[in-house]
C-alpha positions, -999 to +999 in steps of 0.1 A: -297-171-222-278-193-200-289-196-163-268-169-140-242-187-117-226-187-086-193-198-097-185-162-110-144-165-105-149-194-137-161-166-155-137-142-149-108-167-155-121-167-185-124-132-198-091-122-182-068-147-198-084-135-232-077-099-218-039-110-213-037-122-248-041-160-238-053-180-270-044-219-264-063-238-238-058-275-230-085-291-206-084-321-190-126-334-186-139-336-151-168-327-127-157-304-105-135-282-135-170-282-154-180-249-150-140-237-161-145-257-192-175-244-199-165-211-190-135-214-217-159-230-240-187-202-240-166-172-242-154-186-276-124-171-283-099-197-273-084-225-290-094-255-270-075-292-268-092-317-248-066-342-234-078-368-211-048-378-195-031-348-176+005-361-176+001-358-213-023-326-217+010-309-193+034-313-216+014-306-249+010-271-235+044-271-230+048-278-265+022-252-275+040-228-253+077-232-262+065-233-301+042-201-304+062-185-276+029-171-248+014-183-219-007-213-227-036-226-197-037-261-187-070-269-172-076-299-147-102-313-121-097-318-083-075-344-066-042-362-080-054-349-114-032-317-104-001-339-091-001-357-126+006-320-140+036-320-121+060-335-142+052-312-176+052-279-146+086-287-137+101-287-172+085-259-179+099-241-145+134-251-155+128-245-193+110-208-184+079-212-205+048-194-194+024-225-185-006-211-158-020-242-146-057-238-134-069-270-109-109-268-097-109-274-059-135-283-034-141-256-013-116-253+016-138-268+044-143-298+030-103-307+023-095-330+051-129-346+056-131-376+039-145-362+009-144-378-024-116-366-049-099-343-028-061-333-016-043-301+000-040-286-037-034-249-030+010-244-028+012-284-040+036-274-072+051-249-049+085-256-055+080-258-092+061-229-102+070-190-101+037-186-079+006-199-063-027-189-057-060-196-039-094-182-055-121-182-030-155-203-035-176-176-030-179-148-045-208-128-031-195-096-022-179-069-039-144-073-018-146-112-030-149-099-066-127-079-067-104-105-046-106-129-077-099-099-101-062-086-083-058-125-081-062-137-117-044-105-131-014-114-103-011-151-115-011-146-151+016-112-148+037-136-131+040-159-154+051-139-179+071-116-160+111-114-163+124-149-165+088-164-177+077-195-160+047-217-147+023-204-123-005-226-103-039-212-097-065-230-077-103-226-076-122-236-051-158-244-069-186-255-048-217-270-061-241-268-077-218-272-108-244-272-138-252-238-136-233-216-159-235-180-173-225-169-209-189-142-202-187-113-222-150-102-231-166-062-219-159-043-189-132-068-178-107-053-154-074-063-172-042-050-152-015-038-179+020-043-165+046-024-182+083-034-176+114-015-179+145-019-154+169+012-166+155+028-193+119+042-200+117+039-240+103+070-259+081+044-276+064+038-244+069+071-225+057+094-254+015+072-252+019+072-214+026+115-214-006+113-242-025+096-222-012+115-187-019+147-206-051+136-219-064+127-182-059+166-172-060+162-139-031+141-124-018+136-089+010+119-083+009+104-045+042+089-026+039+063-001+075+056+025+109+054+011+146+064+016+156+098+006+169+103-030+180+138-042+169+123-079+132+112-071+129+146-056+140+167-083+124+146-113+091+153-088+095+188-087+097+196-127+069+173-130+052+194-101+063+227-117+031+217-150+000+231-145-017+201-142+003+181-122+003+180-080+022+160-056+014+149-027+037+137-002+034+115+031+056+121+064+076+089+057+077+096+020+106+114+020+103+136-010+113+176-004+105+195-037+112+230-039+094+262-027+066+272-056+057+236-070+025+224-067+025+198-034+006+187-008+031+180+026+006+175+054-020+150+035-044+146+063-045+183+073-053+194+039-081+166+031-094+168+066-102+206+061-117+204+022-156+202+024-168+172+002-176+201-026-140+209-026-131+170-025-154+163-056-139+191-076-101+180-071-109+141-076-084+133-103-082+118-135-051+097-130-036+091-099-003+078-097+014+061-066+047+048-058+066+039-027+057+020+002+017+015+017-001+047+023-010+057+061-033+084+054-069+069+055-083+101+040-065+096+011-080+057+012-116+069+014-114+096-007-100+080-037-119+045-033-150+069-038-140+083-069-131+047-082-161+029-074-176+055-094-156+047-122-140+081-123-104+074-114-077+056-130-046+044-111-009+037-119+011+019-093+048+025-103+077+000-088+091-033-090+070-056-068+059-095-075+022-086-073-006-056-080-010-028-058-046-017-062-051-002-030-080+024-044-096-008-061-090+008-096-054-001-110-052+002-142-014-005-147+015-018-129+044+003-142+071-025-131+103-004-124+121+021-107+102+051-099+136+073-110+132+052-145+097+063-149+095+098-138+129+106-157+110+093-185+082+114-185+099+141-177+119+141-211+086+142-226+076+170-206+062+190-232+034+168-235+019+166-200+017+205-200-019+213-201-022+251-200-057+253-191-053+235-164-048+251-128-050+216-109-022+218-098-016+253-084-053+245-069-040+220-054-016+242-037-037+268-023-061+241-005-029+231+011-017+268+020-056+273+031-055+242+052-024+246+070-036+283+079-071+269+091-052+237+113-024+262+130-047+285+137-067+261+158-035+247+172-025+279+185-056+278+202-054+242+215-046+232+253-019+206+263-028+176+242-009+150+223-018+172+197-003+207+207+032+184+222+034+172+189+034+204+171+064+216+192+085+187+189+083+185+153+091+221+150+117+217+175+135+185+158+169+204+141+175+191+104+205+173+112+191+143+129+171+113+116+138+109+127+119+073+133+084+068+147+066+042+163+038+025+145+000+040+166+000+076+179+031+089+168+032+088+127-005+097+130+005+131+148+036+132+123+014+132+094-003+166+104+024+188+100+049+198+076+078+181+078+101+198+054+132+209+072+134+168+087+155+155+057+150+114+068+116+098+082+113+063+089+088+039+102+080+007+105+052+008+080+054-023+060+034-042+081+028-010+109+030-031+139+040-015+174+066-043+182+105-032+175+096+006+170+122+011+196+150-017+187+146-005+149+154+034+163+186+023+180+193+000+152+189+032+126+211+053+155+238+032+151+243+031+107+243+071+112+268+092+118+244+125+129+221+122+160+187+101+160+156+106+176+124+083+184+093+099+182+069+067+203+041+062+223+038+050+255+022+015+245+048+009+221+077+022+244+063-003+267+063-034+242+097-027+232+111-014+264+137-046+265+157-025+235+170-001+263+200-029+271+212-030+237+249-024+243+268+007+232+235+031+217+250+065+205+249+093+233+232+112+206+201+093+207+166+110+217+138+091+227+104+109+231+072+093+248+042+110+241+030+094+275-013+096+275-019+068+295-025+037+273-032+032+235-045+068+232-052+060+189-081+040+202-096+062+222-099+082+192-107+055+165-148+053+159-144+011+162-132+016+199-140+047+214-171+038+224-163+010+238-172-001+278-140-023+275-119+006+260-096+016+286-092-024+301-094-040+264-077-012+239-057+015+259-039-011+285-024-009+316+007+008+306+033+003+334+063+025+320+084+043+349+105+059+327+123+076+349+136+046+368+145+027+336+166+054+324+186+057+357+188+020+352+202+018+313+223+052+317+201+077+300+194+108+307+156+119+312+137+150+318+097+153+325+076+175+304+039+186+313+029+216+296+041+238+268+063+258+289+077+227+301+089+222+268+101+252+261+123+247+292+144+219+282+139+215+246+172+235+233+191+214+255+176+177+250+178+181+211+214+206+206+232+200+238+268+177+234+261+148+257+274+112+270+247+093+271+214+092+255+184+104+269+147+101+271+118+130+271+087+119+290+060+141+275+028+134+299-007+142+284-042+139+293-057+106+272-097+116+266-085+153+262-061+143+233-088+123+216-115+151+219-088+176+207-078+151+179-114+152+163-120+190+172-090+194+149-102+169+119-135+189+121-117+222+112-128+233+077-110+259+054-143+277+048-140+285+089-114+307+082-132+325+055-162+339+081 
């Protein structure tokens, strides 16, 4: 038995090319690429060709590659060893054959130093390969493994991927360098990626409704995206099955009909399911599709049932890289989500699981939930919370609705959102900055009447928008106005905090009032329900000539005590 190692990503470089049907290997000797040669060498499934020279060993897995038409490994140490792969990388780049060059690395604080044998490898055939990547040299905890995993299955998808073409991964391998383990090809973590751009071929969709049907529980999740009358009626015949539910974000915007089995208000139904009721609806497959998730409830609850090996998950859309957010994709179904779920849907007949009642389980938790939270609303004092629940009720379906990144699609999450048909916000990297400019921006594509849903922190980052020239007379801004960064006084990382209010809420200077006088837009002041109720009909429906801004003012510590009162909120409460 071979003594265990610390260079673990050699290992799984390894076992996952021979997972992704890699079978030529040619390696280049040298110290610091030992332990990926002996890696390759132990697993002993490869066909190996040492070739001392690299400018040479490049191009005869060229030749390999362009002859038995796969992905062939090139294996080299640290330094210009990786620069003299160059020339075969290019040819292949312009050629589009499926080299993945591997180059051992020092570790990363010791490039610059005056150490022996090394350069700035990582992105050094940038402009000749399809991609690069950067393994770690550590690999010590479980997000570091699994780091290396998404990383490796990345590289070697991309290189095969469309137009095929070279791809450059770089290890950083610290020393000791002698110390090796024997791989095993078991229990390797081998992302499938299944392509199709228009067409989902019965071949393919007929195994993926076995296996879907098979799995008996599935739920099918949607992160943001743009409306599409298509996705949402493919959704709701796939949501009509017995085994089937849906669940749908705030940005997602997906509307199925009344009677199929979704979720609208993710965090209001997870938030009130006991962890018995949790453990029971854990699912078999879980699909996703769309943009990044908000909801961290989702997050949690389904990175528990995967690290328990009890969840599969398919990521479907056309992306450049794995989207294993749970930390248990299985596949990357690379294309349209309309190509897929029309697929499946024309094999309906085999997803049907009639002893299943997932799915309509699945829709009484939600009923239940939505019960247990609006009866606690009712209940609720002014808070960001109960200002929220009337605005979105009060928003009519005609206009568009965008929120800020922070308090605002937090609140928008809780409630369901169905008569809003268009969502937006700026989720793909969920920073506060340009909530506002990207509102007016939206405001000025559409013909119907917009409306910002913001906080006062992010109102105050972007308040420089407000001179844009010419924004629409129908645009609504509200500003849930709590004094500060109110999500932090809720968040357990902050909320406890002595430097909370200085450090995390801010000294938020917003006069509203003054600044509309200033930019021309109308503005009313709202401090209680019946406040609300006062000028609501006329700040949403009235015909106006200028745009206008609601200040809604709310106590800060109130709203975050209210905000966990209401997570706390159980279904079981209403059953007493």
């Amino acid at each position: 038995m071979y003594e265990t190692t610390s260079n673990e990503s050699c290992v799984e470089i390894a076992r996952l090319l021979h997972a992704h049907g890699v079978r030529r290997v040619v390696v280049s000797p040298g110290s610091r690429n030992a332990p990926l040669s002996v890696a390759i060498n132990r697993l002993g499934v490869f066909n190996v060709e040492v070739v001392i020279d690299e400018r040479t060993a490049g191009f005869v897995a060229l030749g390999m590659a362009l002859i038995a038409s796969e992905p062939v490994a090139v294996m080299c140490t640290s330094g210009t060893a990786l620069l003299n792969l160059a020339p075969a990388v290019a040819e292949a780049y312009y050629r589009h054959v499926p080299l993945i060059v591997i180059s051992a690395d020092r570790p990363a604080e010791w490039i610059d130093q005056d150490d022996s044998q090394t350069l700035r490898q990582y992105k050094a055939l940038d402009n000749i390969v399809k991609g690069s990547y950067n393994l770690p040299a550590f690999t010590s905890t479980p997000n570091l493994r699994w780091l290396v995993n998404r990383t490796v299955n990345d590289c070697i998808a991309t290189a095969v991927a469309d137009a095929c073409g070279p791809v450059h991964l770089n290890v950083q391998i610290d020393e000791p360098l002698d110390r090796m383990s024997c791989p095993e090809t078991e229990n390797v973590r081998a992302i499938n990626v299944l392509r199709a751009h228009s067409d989902l071929p019965v071949n393919i969709a007929e195994p993926i409704a076995k296996s879907l049907s098979e799995g008996g529980k599935i739920l099918i999740i949607a992160g943001f995206g743009q409306p599409s009358s298509r996705i949402n009626s493919l959704l709701g015949r796939l949501a009509s099955l017995n085994n089937i539910a849906v669940m749908t974000e705030a940005q997602s915007n997906v509307h199925l009909p009344s009677g199929a089995n979704v979720v609208p208000a993710v965090d209001a139904t997870l938030s009130a399911m006991t962890d018995e009721m949790l453990e029971e609806m854990m699912p078999d497959i879980v699909i996703t599709f769309g943009g990044s998730l908000l909801s961290r409830f989702v997050k949690q609850w389904l990175r528990g049932g995967a690290a328990r090996g009890i969840v599969r998950h398919w990521h479907v859309g056309v992306s450049d890289h794995a989207v294993d957010c749970f930390r248990c994709l299985e596949m990357r179904v690379d294309m349209p989500a309309e190509v897929f779920f029309h697929g499946l849907v024309r094999v309906a007949s085999a997803l049907s699981v009639p002893t299943s009642d997932y799915g309509q389980r699945w829709r009484v938790y939600a009923a239940e939930a939505a019960l247990a939270k609006y009866n606690f609303c009712d209940k609720v004092g002014w808070t960001d919370l109960k200002a929220m629940e009337l605005v979105m009720a009060s928003i009519p379906s005609a206009y568009n609705l965008q929120l800020s990144n922070g308090t605002a699609v937090r609140y928008a999450q809780l409630f369901n959102n169905g008569h809003i048909h268009r969502i937006d916000c700026n989720r793909g990297v969920s920073g506060i900055d340009g909530c506002t400019s990207t509102a007016i921006g939206a405001a000025k594509a559409y013909s119907g009447p917009t409306v910002l849903v913001t906080g006062d922190m992010s109102a105050q980052y972007d308040m420089g928008a407000l001179a844009v020239p010419d924004i629409p007379a129908d645009f609504r801004i509200v500003v849930l106005n709590n004094g500060g960064g109110g999500i932090f006084r809720f968040i357990r990382s902050t909320s406890g905090l002595a430097e909370l209010e200085r450090y995390f809420v801010g000294d938020v200077r917003l006069p509203l009032a003054s600044l509309a006088e200033a930019f021309g837009f109308g503005y009313c002041e709202v401090s209680s329900a019946e406040d609300f109720e006062a000028v609501a009909d006329k700040f949403f429906n009235s015909k106006s000539s200028r745009p206008a801004i609601m200040n809604i003012i709310t106590p800060g510590q109130e709203s975050a005590d209210t905000l966990r009162e209401y997570f706390s909120v159980k279904i079981k409460d209403t059953q007493s």
